[in-house]
C-alpha positions in Angstrom: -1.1 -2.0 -16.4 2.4 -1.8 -15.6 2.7 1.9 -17.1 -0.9 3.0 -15.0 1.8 3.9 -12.2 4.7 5.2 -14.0 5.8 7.4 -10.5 5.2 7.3 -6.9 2.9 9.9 -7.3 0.8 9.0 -9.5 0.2 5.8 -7.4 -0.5 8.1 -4.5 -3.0 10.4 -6.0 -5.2 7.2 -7.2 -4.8 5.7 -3.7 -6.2 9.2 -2.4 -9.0 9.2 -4.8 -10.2 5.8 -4.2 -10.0 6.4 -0.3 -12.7 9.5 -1.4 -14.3 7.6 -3.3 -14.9 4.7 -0.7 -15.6 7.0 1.8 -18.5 8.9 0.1 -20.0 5.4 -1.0 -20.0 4.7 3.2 -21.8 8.3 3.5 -19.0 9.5 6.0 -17.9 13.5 6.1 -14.0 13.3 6.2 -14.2 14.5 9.4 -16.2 11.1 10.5 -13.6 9.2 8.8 -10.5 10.9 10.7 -12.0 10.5 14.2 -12.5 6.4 13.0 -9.3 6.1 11.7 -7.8 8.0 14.2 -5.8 10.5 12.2 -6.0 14.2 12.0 -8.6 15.9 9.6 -5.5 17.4 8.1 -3.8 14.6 7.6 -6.9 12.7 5.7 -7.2 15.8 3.3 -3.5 15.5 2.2 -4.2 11.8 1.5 -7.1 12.3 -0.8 -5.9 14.7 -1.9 -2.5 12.8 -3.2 0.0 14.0 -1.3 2.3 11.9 1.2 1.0 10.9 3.9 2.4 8.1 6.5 2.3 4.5 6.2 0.9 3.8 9.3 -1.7 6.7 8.7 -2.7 4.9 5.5 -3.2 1.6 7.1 -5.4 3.2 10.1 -7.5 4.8 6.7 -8.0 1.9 5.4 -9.0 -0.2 8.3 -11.6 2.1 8.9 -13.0 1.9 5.6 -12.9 -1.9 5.6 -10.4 -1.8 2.8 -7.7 -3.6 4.8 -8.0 -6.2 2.2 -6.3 -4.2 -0.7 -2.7 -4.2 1.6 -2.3 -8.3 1.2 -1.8 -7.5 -2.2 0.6 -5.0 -1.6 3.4 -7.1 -1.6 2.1 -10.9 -3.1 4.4 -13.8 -2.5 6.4 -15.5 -4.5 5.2 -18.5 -6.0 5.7 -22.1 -4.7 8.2 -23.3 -6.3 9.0 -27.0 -6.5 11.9 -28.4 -3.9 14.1 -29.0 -7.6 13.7 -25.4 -8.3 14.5 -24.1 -4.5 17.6 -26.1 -4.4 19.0 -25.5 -7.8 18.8 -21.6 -7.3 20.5 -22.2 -4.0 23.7 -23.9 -5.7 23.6 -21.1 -7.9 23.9 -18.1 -5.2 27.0 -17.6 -4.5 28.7 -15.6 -1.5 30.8 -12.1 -2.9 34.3 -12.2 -2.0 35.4 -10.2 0.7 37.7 -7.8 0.3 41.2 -7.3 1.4 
């Protein structure tokens, strides 16, 4: 899947399209949607529609269509890692030298 979203806009025009679609399976007009989300008509249209909108405008979208859950993925953490592994990647960081 790593190929699905080869540019930044690509991965904004399906986030846009599945906002639509989610909103037309909750049977709201955009213009419901805007005043629950609290952004601008505008603004919703140029989401859907794939072009760039704010972070913080996508985040109020989402909340309102009870999609919140899609942004803990966003960004997963890393994976435990034993205290072995933790410390040996430690000893092998190492500070740049400063420069003169």
């Amino acid at each position: 899947m790593s190929g699905y979203f080869n540019s930044p806009g690509s991965l904004l025009s399906i986030a846009g399209n599945r906002a639509r679609q989610r909103r037309l399976a909750l049977g709201l007009r955009q213009e419901d949607l805007a005043a629950a989300s609290g952004v601008t008509v505008a603004t919703l249209r140029r989401f859907e529609s794939g072009r760039n909108v704010g972070f913080q405008a996508v985040a109020q979208i989402a909340l309102a269509l009870r999609a919140e859950q899609g942004f803990m993925q966003l960004f997963p953490a890393p994976e435990t890692q034993s205290i072995d592994e933790i410390v040996k990647r430690r000893r092998l960081r190492k500070r740049a030298r400063r420069r003169s």
